[in-house]
PQR file with spaces between the fields and no chain letter, atoms N, CA, C, O and H, PARSE charges and radii, in Angstrom:
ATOM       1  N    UNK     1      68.634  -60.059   16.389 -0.4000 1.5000
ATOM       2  CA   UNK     1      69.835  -60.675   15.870 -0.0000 2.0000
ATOM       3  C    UNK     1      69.474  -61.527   14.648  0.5500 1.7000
ATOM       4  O    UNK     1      68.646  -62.422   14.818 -0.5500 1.4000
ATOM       5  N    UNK     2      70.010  -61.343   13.435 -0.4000 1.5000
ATOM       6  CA   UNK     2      69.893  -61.803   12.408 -0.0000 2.0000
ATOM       7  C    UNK     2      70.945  -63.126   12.383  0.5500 1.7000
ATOM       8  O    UNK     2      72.169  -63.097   12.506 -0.5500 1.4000
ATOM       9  H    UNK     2      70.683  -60.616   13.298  0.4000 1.0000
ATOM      10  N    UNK     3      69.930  -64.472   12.153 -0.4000 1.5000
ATOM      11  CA   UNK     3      70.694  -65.506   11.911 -0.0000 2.0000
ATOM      12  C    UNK     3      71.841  -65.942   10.931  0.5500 1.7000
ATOM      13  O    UNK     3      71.816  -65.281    9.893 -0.5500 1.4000
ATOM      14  H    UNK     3      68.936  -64.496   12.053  0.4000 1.0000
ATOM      15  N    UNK     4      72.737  -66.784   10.982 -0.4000 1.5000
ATOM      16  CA   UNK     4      73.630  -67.143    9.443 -0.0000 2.0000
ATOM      17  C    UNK     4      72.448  -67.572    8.497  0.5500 1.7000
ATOM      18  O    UNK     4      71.262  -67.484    8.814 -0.5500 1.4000
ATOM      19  H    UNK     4      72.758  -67.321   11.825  0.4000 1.0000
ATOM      20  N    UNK     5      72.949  -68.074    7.227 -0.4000 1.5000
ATOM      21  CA   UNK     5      71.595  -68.502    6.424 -0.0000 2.0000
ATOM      22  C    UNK     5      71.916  -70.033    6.602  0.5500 1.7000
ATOM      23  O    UNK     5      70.869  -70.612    6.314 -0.5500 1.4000
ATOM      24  H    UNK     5      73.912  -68.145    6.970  0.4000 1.0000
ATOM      25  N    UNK     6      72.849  -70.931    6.934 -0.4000 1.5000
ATOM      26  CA   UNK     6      72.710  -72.060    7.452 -0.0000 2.0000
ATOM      27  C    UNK     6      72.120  -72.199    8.834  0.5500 1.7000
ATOM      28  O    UNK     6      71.953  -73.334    9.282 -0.5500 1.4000
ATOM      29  H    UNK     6      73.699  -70.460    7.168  0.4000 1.0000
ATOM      30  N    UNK     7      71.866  -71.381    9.385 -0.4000 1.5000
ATOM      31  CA   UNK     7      71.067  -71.818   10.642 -0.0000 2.0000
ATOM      32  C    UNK     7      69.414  -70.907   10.761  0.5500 1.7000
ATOM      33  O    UNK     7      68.401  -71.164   11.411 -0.5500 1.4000
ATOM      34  H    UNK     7      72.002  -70.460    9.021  0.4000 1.0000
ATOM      35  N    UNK     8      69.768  -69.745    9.775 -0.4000 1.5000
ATOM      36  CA   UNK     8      67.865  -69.981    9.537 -0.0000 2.0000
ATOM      37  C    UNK     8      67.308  -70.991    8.800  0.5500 1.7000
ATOM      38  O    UNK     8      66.234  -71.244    9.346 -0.5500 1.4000
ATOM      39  H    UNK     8      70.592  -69.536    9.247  0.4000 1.0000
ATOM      40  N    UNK     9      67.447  -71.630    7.948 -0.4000 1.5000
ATOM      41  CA   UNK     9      67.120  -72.519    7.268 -0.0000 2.0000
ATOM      42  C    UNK     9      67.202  -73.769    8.130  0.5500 1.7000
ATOM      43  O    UNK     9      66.399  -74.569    7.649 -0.5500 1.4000
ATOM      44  H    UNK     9      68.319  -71.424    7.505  0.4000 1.0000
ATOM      45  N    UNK    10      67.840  -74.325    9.241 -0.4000 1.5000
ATOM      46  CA   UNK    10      67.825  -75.467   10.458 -0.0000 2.0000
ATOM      47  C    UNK    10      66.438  -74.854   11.269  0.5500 1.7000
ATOM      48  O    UNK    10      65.621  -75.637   11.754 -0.5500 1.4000
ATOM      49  H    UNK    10      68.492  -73.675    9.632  0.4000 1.0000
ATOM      50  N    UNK    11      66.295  -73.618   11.343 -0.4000 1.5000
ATOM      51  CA   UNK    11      65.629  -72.952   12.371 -0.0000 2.0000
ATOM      52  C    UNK    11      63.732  -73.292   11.688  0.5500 1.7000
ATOM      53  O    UNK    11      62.786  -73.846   12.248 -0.5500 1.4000
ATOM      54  H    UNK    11      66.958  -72.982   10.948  0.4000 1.0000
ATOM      55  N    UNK    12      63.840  -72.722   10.436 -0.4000 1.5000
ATOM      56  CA   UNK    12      62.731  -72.940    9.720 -0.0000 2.0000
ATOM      57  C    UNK    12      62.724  -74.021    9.825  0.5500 1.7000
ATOM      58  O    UNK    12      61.716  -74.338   10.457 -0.5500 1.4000
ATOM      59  H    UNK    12      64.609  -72.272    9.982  0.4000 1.0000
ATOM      60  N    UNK    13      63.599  -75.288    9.420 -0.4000 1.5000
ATOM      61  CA   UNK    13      62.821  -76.928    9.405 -0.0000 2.0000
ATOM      62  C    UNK    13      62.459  -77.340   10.656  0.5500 1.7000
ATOM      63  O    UNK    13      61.705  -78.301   10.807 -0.5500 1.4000
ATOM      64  H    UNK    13      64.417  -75.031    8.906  0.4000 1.0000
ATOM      65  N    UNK    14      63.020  -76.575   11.784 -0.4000 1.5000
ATOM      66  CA   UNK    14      62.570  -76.736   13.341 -0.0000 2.0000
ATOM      67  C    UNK    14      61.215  -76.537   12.844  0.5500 1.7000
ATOM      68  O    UNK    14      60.486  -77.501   12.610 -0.5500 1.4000
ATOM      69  H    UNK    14      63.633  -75.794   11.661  0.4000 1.0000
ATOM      70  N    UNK    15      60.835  -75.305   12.668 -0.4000 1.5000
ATOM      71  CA   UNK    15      59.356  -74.435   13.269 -0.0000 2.0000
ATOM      72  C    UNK    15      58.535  -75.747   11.918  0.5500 1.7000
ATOM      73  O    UNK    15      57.537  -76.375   12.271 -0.5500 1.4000
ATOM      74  H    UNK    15      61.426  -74.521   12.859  0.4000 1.0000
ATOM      75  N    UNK    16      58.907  -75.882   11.023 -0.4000 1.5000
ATOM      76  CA   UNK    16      58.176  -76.924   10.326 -0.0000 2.0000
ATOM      77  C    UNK    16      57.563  -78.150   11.046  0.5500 1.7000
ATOM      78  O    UNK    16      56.429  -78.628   11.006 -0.5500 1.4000
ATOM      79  H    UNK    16      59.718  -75.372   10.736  0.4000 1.0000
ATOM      80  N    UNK    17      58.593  -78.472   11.661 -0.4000 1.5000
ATOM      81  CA   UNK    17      58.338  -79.903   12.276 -0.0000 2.0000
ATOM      82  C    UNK    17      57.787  -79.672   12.945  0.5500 1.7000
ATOM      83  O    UNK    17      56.767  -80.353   13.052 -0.5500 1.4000
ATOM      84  H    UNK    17      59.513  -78.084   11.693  0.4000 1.0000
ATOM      85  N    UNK    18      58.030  -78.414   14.039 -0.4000 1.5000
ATOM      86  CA   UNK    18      57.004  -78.283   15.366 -0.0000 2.0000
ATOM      87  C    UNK    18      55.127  -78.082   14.582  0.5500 1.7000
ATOM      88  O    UNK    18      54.143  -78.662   15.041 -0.5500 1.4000
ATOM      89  H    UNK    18      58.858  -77.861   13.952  0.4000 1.0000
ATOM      90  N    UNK    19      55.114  -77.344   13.639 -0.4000 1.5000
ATOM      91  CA   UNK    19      54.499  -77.353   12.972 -0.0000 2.0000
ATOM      92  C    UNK    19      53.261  -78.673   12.959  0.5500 1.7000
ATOM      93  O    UNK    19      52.203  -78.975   13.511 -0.5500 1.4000
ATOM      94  H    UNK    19      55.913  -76.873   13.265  0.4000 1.0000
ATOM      95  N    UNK    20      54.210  -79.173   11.939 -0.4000 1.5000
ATOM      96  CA   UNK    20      53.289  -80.822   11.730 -0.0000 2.0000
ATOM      97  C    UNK    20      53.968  -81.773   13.236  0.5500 1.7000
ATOM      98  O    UNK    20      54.834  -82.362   12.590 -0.5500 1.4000
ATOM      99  H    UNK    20      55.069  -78.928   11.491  0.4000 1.0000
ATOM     100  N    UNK    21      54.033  -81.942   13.700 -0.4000 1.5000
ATOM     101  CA   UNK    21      54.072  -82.646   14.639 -0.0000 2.0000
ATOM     102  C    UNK    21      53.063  -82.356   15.995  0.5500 1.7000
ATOM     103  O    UNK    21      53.039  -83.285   16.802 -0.5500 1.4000
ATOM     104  H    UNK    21      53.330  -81.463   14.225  0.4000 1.0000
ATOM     105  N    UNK    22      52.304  -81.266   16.292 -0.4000 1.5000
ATOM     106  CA   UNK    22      51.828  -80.367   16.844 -0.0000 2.0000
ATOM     107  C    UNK    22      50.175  -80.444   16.201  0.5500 1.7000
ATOM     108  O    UNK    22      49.134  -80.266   16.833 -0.5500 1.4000
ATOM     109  H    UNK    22      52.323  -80.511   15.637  0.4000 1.0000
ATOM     110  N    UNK    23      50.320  -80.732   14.905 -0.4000 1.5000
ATOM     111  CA   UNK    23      48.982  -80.348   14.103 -0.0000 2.0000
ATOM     112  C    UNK    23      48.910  -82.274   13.867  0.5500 1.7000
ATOM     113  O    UNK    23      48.005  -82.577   13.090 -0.5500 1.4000
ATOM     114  H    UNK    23      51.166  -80.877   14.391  0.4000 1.0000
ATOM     115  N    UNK    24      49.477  -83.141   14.256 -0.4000 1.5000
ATOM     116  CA   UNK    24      49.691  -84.367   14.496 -0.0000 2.0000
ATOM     117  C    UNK    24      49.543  -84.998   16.136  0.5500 1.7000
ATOM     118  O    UNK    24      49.862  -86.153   16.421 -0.5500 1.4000
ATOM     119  H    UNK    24      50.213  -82.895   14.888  0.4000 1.0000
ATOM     120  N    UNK    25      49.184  -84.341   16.788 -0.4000 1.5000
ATOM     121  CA   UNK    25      48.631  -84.369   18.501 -0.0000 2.0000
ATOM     122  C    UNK    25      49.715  -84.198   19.450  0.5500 1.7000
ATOM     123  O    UNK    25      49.356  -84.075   20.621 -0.5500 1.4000
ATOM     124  H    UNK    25      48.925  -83.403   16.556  0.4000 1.0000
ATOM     125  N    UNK    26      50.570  -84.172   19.287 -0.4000 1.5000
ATOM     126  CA   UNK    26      51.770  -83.888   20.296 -0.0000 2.0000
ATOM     127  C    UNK    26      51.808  -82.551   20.594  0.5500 1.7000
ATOM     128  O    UNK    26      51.562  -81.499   20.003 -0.5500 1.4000
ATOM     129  H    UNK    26      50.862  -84.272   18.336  0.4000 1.0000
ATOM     130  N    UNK    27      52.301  -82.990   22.003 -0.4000 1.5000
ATOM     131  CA   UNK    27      52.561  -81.585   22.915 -0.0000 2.0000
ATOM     132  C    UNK    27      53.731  -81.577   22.996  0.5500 1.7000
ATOM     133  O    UNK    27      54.400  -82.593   23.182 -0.5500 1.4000
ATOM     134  H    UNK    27      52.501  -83.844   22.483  0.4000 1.0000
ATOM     135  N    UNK    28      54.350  -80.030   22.828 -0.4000 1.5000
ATOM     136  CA   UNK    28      55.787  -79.803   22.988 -0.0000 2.0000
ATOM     137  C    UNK    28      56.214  -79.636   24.683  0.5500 1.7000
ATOM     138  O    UNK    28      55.369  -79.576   25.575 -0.5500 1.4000
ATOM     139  H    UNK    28      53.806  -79.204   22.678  0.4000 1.0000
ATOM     140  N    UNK    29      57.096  -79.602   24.815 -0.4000 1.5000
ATOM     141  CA   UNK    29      57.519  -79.911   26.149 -0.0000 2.0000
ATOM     142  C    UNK    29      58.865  -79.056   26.259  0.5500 1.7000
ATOM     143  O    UNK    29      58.902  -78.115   27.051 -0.5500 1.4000
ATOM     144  H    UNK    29      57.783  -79.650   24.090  0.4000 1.0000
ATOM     145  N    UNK    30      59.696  -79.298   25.664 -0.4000 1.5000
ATOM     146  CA   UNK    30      61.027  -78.037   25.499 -0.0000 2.0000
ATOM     147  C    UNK    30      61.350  -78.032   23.972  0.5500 1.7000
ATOM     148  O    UNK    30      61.106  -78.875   23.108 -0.5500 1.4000
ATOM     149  H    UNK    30      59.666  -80.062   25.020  0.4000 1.0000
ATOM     150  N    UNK    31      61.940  -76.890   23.911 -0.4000 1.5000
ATOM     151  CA   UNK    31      62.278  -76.757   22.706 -0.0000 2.0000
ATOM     152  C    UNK    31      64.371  -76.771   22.562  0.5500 1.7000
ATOM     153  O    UNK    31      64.931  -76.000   23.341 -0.5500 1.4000
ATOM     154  H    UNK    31      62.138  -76.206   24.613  0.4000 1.0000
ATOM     155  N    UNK    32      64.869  -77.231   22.046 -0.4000 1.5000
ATOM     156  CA   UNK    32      66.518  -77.087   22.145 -0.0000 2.0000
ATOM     157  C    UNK    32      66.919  -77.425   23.560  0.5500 1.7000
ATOM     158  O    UNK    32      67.440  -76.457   24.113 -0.5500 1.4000
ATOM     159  H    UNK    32      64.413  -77.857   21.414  0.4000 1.0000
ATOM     160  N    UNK    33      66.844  -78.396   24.239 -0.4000 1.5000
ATOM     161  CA   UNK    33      67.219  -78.814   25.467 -0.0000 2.0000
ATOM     162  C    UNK    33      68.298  -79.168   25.231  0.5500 1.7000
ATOM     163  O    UNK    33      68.525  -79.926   24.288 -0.5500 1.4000
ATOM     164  H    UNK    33      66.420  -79.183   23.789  0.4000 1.0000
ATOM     165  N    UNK    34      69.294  -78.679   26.079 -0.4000 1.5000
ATOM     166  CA   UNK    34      70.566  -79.020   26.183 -0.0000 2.0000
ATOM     167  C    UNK    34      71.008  -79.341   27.769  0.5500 1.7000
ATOM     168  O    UNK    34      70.726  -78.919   28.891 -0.5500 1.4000
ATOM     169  H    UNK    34      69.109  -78.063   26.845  0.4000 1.0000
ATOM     170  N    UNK    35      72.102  -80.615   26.998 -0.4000 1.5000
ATOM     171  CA   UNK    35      72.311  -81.203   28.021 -0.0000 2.0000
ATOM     172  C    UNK    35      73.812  -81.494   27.930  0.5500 1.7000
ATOM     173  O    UNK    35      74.265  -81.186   26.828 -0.5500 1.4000
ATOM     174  H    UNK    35      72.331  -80.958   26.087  0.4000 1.0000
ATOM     175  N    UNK    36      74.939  -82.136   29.008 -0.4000 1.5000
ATOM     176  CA   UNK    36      76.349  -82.522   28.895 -0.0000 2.0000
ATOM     177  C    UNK    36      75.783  -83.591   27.660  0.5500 1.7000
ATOM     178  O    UNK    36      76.229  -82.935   26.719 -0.5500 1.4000
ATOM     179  H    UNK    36      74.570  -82.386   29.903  0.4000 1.0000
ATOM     180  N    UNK    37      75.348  -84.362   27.228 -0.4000 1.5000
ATOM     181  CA   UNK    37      75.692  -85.141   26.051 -0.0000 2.0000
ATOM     182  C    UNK    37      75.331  -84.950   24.574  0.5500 1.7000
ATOM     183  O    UNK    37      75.590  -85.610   23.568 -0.5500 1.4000
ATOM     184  H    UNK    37      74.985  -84.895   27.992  0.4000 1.0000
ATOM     185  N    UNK    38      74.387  -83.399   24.868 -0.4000 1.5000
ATOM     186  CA   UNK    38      74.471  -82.560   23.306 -0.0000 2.0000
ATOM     187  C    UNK    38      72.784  -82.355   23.795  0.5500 1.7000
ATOM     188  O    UNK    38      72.260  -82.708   24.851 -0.5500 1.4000
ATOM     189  H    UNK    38      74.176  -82.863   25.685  0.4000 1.0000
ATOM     190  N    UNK    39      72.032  -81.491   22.334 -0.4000 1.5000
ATOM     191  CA   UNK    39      70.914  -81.130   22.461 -0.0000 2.0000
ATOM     192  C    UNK    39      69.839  -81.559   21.810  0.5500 1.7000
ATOM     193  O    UNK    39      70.022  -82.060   20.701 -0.5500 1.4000
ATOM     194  H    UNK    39      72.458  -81.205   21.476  0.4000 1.0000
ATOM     195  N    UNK    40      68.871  -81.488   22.191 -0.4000 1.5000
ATOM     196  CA   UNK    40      67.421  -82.227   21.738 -0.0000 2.0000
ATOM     197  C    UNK    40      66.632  -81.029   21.253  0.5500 1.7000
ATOM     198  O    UNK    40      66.193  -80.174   22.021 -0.5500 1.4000
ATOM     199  H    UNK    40      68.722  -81.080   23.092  0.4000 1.0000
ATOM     200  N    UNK    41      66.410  -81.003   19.404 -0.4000 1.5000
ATOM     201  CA   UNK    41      65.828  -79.789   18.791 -0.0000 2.0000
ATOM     202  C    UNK    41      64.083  -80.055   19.800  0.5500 1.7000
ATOM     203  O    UNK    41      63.525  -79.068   20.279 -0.5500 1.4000
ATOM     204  H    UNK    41      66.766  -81.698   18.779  0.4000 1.0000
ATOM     205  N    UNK    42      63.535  -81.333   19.944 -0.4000 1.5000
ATOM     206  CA   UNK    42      62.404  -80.849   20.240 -0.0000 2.0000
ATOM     207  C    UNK    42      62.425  -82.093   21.468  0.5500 1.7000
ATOM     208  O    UNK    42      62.947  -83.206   21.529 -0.5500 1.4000
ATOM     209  H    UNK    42      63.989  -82.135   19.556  0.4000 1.0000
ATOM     210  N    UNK    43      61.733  -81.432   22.217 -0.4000 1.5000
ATOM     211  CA   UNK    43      60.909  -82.516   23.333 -0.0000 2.0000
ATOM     212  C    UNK    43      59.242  -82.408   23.852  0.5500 1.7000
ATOM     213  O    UNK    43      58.687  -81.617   24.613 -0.5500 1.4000
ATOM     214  H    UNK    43      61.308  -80.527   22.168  0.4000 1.0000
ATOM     215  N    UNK    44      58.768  -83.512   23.116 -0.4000 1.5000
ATOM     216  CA   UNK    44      57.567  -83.641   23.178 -0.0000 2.0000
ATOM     217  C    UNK    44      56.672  -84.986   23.470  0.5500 1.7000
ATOM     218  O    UNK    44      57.089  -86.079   23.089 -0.5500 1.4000
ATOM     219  H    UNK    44      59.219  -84.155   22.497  0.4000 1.0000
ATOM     220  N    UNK    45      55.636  -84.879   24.045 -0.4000 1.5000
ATOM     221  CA   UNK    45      54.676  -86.041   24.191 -0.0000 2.0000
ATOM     222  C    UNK    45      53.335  -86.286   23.201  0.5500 1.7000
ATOM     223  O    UNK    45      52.498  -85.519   22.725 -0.5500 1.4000
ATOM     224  H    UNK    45      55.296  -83.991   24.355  0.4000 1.0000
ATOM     225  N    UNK    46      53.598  -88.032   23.117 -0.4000 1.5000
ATOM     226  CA   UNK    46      52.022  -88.117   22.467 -0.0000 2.0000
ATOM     227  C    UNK    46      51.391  -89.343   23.271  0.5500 1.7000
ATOM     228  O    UNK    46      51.611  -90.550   23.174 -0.5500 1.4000
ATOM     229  H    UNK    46      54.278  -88.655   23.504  0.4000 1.0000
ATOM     230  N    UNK    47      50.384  -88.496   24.241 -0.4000 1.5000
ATOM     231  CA   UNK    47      50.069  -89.376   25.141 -0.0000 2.0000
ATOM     232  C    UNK    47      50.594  -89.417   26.329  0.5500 1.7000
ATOM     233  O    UNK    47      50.396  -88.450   27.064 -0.5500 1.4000
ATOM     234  H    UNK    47      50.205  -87.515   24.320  0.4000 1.0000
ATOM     235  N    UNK    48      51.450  -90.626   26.846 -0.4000 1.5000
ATOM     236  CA   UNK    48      51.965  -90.919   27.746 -0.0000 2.0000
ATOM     237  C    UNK    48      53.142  -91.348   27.273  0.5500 1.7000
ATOM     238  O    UNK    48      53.960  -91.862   28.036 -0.5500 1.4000
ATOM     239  H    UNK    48      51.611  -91.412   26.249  0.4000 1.0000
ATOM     240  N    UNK    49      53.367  -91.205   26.046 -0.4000 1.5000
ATOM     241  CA   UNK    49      54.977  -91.918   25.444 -0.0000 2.0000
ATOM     242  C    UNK    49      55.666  -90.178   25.340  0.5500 1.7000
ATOM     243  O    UNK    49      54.954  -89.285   24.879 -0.5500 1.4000
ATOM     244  H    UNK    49      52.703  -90.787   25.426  0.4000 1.0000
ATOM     245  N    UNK    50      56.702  -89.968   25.693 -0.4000 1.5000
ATOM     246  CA   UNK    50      58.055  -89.311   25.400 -0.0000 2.0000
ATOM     247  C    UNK    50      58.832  -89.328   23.867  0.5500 1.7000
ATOM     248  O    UNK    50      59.478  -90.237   23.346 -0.5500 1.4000
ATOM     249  H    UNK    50      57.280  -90.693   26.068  0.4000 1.0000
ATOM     250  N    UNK    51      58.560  -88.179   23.442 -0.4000 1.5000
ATOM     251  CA   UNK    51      59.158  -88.207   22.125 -0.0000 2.0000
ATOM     252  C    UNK    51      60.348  -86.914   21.683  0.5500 1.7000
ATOM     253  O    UNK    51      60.240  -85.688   21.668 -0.5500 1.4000
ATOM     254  H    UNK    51      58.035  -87.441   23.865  0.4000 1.0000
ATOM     255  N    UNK    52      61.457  -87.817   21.359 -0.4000 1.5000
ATOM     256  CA   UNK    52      62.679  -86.567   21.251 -0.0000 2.0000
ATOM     257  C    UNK    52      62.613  -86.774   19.739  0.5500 1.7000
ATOM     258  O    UNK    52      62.288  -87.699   18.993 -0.5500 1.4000
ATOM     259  H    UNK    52      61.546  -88.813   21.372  0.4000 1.0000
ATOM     260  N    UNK    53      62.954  -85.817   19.633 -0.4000 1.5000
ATOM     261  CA   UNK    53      63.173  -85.352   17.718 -0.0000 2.0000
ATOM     262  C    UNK    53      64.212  -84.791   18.007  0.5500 1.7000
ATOM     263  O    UNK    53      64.567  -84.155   18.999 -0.5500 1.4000
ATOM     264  H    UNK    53      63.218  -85.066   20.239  0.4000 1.0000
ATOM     265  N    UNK    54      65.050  -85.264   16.374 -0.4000 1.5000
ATOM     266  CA   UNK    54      66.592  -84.199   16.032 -0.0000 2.0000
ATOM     267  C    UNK    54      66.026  -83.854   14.960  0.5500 1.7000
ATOM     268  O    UNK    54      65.417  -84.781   14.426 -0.5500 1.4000
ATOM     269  H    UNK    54      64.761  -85.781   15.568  0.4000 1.0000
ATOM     270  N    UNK    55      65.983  -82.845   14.412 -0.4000 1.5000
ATOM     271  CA   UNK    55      65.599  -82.136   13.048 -0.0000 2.0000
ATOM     272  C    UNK    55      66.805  -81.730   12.146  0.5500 1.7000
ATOM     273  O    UNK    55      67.607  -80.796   12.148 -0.5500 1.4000
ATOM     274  H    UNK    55      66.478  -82.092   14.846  0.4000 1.0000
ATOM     275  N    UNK    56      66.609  -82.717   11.454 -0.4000 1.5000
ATOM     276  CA   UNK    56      68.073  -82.569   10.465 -0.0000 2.0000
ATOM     277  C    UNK    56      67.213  -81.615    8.900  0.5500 1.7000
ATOM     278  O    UNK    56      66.001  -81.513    8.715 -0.5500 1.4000
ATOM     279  H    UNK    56      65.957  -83.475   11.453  0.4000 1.0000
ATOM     280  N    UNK    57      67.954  -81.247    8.313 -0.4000 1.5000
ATOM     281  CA   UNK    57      67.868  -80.554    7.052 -0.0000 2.0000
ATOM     282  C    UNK    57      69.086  -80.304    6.413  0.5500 1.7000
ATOM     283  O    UNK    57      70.088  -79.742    6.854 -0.5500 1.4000
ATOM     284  H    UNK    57      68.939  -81.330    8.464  0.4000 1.0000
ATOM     285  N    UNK    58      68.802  -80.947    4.978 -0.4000 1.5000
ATOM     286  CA   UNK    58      69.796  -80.919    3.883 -0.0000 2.0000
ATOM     287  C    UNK    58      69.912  -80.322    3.154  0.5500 1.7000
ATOM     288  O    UNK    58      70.417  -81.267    2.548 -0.5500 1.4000
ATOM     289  H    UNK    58      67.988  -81.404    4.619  0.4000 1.0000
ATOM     290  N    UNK    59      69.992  -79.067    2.041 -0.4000 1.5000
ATOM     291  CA   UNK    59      70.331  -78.198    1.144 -0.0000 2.0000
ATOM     292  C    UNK    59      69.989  -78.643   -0.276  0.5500 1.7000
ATOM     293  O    UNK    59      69.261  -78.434   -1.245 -0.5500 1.4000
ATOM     294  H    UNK    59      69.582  -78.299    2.533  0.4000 1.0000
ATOM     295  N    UNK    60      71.134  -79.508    0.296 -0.4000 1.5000
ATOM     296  CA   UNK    60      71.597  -80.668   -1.395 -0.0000 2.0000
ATOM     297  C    UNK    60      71.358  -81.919   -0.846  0.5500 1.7000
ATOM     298  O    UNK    60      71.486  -82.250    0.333 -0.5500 1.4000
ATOM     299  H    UNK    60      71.726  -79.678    1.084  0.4000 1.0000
ATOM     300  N    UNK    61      70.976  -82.640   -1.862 -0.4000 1.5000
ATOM     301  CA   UNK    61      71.143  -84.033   -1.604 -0.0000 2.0000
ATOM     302  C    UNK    61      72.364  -84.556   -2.199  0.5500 1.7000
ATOM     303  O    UNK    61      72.359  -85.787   -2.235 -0.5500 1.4000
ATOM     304  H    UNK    61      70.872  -82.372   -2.820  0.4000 1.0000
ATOM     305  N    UNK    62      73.613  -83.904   -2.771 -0.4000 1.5000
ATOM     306  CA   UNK    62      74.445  -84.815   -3.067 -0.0000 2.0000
ATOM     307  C    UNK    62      75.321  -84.787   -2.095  0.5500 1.7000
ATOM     308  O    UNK    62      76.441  -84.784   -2.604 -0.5500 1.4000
ATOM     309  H    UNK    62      73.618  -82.904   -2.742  0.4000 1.0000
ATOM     310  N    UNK    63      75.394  -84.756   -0.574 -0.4000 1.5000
ATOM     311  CA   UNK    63      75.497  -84.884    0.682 -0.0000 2.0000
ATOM     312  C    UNK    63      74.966  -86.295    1.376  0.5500 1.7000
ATOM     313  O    UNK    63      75.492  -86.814    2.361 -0.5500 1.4000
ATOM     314  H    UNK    63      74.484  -84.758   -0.161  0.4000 1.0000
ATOM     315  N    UNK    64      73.758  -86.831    0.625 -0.4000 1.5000
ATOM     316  CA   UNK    64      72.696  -87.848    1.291 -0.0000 2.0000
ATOM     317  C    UNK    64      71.801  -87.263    1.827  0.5500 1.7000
ATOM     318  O    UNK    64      71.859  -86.038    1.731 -0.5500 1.4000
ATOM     319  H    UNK    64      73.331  -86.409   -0.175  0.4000 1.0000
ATOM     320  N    UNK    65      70.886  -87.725    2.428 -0.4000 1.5000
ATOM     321  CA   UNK    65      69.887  -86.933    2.723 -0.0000 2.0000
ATOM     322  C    UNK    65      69.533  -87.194    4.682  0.5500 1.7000
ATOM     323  O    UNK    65      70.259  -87.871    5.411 -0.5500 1.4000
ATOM     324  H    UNK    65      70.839  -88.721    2.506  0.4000 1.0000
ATOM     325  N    UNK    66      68.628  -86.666    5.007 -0.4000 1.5000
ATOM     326  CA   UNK    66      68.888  -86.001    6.416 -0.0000 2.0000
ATOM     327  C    UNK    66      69.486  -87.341    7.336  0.5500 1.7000
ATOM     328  O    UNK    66      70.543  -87.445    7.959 -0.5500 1.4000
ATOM     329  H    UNK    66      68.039  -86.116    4.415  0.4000 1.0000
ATOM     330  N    UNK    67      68.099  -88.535    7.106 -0.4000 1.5000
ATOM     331  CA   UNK    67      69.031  -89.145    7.985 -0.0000 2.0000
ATOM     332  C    UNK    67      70.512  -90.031    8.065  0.5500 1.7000
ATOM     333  O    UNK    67      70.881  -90.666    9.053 -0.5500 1.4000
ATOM     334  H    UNK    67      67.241  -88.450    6.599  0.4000 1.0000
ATOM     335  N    UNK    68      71.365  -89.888    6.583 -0.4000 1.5000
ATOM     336  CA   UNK    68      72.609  -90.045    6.366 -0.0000 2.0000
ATOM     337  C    UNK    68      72.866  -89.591    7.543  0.5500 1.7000
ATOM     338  O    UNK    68      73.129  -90.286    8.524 -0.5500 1.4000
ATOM     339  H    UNK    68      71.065  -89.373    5.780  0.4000 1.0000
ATOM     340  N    UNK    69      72.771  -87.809    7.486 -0.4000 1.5000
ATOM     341  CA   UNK    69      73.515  -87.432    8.710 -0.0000 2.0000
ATOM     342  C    UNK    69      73.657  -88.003    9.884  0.5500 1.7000
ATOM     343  O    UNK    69      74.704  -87.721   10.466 -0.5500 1.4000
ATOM     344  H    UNK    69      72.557  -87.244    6.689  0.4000 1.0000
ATOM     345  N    UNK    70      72.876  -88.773   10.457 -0.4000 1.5000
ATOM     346  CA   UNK    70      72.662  -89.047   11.494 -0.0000 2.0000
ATOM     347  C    UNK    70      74.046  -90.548   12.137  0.5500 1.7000
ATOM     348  O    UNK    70      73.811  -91.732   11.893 -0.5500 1.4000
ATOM     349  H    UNK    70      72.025  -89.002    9.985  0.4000 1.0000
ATOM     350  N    UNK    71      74.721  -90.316   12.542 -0.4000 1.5000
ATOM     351  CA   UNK    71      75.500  -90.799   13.255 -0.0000 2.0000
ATOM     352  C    UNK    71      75.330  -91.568   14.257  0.5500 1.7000
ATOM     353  O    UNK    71      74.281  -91.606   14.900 -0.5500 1.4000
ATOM     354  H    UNK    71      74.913  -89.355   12.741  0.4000 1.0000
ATOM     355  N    UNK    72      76.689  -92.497   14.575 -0.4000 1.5000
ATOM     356  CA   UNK    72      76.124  -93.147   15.803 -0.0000 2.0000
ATOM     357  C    UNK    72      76.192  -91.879   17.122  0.5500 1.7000
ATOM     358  O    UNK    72      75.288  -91.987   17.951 -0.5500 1.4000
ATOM     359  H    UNK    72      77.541  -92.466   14.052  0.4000 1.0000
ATOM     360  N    UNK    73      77.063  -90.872   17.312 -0.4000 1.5000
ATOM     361  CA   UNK    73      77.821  -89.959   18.196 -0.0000 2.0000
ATOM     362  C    UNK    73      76.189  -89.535   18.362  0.5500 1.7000
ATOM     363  O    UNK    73      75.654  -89.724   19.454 -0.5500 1.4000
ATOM     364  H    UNK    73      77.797  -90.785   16.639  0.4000 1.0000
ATOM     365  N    UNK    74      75.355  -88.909   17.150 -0.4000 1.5000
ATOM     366  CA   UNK    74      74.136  -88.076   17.461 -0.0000 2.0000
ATOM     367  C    UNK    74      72.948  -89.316   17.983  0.5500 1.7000
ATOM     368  O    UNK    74      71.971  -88.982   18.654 -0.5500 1.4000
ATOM     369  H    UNK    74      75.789  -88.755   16.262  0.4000 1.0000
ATOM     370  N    UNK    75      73.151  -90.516   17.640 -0.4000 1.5000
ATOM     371  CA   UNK    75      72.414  -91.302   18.234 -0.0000 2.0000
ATOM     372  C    UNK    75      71.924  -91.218   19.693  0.5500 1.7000
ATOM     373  O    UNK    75      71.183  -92.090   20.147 -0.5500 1.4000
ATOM     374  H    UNK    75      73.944  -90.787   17.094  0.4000 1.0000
């Protein structure tokens, strides 16, 4: 199944991050966990600490840039 090109391009800044975050000592743990209060692009540990990532990606910046997006709702 061939993706939209707005969501290969979300998909690629995923595999990026898993990427450097991974090559940065963390272990992934789930990938897109979804839950009733929305989804977590990554779930991972460094150490004994718990680390959720949202992986935002912007196109344009005359939007603002990723973490503009970020809302209190996605908080």
């Amino acid at each position: 199944m061939t993706l939209a090109p707005h969501l290969a391009s979300g998909q690629e800044a995923e595999d990026l991050a898993l990427t450097t975050l991974t090559a940065g000592g963390l272990r992934l743990m789930a990938r897109n966990y979804r839950c009733p209060q929305g989804e977590l692009d990554l779930v991972m540990t460094e150490g004994e600490t718990l680390v959720m990532v949202k992986v935002r990606f912007r196109r344009e910046r005359g939007f603002g840039d990723a973490a503009a997006s970020v809302n209190t709702r996605k908080q």
